[in-house]
C-alpha positions as CSV (number, residue, x, y, z in Angstrom):
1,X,35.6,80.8,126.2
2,X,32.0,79.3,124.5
3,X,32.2,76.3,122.5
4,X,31.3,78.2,119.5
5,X,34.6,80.6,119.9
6,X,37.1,77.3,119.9
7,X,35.2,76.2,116.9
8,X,36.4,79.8,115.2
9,X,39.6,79.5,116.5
10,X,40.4,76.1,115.4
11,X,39.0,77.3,111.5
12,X,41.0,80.4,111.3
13,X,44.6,78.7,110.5
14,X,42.6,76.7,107.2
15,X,40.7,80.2,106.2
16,X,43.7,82.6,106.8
17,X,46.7,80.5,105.0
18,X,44.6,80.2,101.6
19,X,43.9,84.1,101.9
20,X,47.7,84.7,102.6
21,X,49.1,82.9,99.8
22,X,46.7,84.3,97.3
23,X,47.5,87.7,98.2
24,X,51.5,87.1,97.3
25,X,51.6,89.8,94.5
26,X,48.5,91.9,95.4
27,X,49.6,93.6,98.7
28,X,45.9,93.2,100.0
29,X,44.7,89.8,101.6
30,X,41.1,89.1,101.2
31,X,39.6,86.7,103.7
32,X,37.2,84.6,102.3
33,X,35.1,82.5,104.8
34,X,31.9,80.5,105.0
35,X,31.3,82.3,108.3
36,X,31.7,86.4,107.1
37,X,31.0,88.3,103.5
38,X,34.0,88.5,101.5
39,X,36.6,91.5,102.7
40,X,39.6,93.2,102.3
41,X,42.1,92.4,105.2
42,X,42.1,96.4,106.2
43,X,38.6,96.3,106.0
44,X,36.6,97.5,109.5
45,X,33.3,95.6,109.8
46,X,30.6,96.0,112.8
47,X,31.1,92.3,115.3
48,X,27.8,90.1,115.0
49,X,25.7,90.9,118.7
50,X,26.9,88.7,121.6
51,X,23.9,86.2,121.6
52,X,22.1,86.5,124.7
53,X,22.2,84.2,128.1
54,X,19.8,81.5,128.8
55,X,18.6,82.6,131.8
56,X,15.4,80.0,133.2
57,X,17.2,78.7,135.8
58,X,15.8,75.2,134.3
59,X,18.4,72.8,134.7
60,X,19.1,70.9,131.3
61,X,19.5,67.5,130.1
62,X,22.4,65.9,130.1
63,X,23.5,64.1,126.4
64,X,26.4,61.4,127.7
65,X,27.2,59.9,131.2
66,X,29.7,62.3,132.9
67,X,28.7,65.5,131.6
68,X,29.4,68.8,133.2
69,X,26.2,69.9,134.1
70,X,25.6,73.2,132.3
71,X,25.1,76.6,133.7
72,X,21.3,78.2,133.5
73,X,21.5,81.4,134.8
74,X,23.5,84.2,133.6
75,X,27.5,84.3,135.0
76,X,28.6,87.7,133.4
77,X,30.4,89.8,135.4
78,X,31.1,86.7,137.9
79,X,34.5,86.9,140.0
80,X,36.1,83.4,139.4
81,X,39.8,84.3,140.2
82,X,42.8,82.8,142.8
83,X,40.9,84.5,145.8
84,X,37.5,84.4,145.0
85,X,35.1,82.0,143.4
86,X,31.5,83.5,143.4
87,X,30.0,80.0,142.1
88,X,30.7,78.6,145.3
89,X,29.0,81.6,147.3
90,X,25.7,79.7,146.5
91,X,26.7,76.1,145.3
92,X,29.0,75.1,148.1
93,X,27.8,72.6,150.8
94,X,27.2,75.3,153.3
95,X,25.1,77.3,150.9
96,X,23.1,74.7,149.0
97,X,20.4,74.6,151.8
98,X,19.8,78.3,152.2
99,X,19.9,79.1,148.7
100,X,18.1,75.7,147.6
101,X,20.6,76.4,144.7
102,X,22.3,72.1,144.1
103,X,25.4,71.2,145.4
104,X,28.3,70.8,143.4
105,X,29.7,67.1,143.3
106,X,31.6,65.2,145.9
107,X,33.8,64.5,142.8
108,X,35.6,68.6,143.6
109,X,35.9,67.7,146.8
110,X,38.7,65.1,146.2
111,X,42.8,65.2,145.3
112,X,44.8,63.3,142.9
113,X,44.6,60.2,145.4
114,X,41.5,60.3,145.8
115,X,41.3,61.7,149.5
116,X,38.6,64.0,150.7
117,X,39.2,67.3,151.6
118,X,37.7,70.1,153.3
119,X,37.4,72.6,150.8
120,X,36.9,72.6,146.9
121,X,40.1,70.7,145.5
122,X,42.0,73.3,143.4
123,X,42.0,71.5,140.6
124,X,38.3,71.8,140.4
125,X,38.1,75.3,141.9
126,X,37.4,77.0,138.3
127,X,34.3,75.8,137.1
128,X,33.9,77.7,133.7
129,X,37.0,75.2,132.5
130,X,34.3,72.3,132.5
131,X,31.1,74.3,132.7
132,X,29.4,76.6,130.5
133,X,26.6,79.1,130.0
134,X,24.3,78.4,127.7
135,X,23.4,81.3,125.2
136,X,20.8,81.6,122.4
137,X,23.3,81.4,120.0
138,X,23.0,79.3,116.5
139,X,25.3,76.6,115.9
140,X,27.8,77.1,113.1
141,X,27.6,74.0,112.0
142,X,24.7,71.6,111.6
143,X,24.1,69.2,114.5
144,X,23.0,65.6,114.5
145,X,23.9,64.5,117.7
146,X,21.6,61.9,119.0
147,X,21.3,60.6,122.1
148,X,22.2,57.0,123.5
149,X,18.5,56.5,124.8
150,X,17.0,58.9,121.6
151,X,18.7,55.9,119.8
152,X,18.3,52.5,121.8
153,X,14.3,53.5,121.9
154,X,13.8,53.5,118.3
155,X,11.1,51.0,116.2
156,X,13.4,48.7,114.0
157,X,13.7,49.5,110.7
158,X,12.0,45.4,110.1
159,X,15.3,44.9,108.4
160,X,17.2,41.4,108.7
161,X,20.1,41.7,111.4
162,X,23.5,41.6,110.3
């Protein structure tokens, strides 16, 4: 699930309880949101297009120290179940050198206690729970994140320090 979806998700309790208890004596519910047009409950709309992958293959920046590195190629229609992880057909120390595709960390290759094992630790063995495809999808909500070295590399304002 994208980043964008959780957002939705987490919303939907504030937009839909407001909606609900206007809608005590009407027998409709009507669903206002900062995200849709105004509709009636029963309403069918058509679903905004899936926004398309980002697929460059250009690995992106990372904006805070442990990160997940992102995905830059397309995963749809990947098999990522209990007996078969296609992420690791090219990204597993075997494959890296033959696919020139980078190797996923050490880090997955460790237990609870710290002990290295042979194979992909299975708590690390689904990848899409830390990392994720990047789309060209809009942000629904503004974004000012800045980061640490965007910040530390700025002129002073000239102001006195506090």
């Amino acid at each position: 699930m994208r980043l964008y979806h959780l957002a939705l998700l987490a919303a939907l309790p504030c937009l839909l309880v407001p909606a609900l208890l206007s809608a005590q004596n009407t027998g409709s519910v009507k669903i206002d949101s900062p995200f849709r047009p105004p509709v009636q409950f029963t309403d069918e709309t058509t679903p905004p297009q899936i926004p398309a992958d980002v697929t460059d293959d250009r690995r992106v920046a990372r904006n805070y120290p442990e990160q997940p590195p992102v995905i830059p190629h397309n995963v749809r229609d990947y098999q990522l179940n209990l007996n078969t992880n296609r992420c690791l057909t090219c990204h597993s120390r075997q494959y890296t050198e033959a696919v020139q595709a980078p190797m996923i960390s050490i880090t997955h290759y460790l237990d609870r206690e710290g002990q290295t094992l042979g194979a992909v630790s299975p708590r690390r063995y689904f990848c899409m729970q830390c990392h994720v495809p990047q789309t060209t999808a809009q942000p629904l909500v503004t974004n000012t994140f800045q980061t640490i070295d965007s910040m530390t590399s700025r002129p002073s304002s000239g102001g006195p320090e506090k």
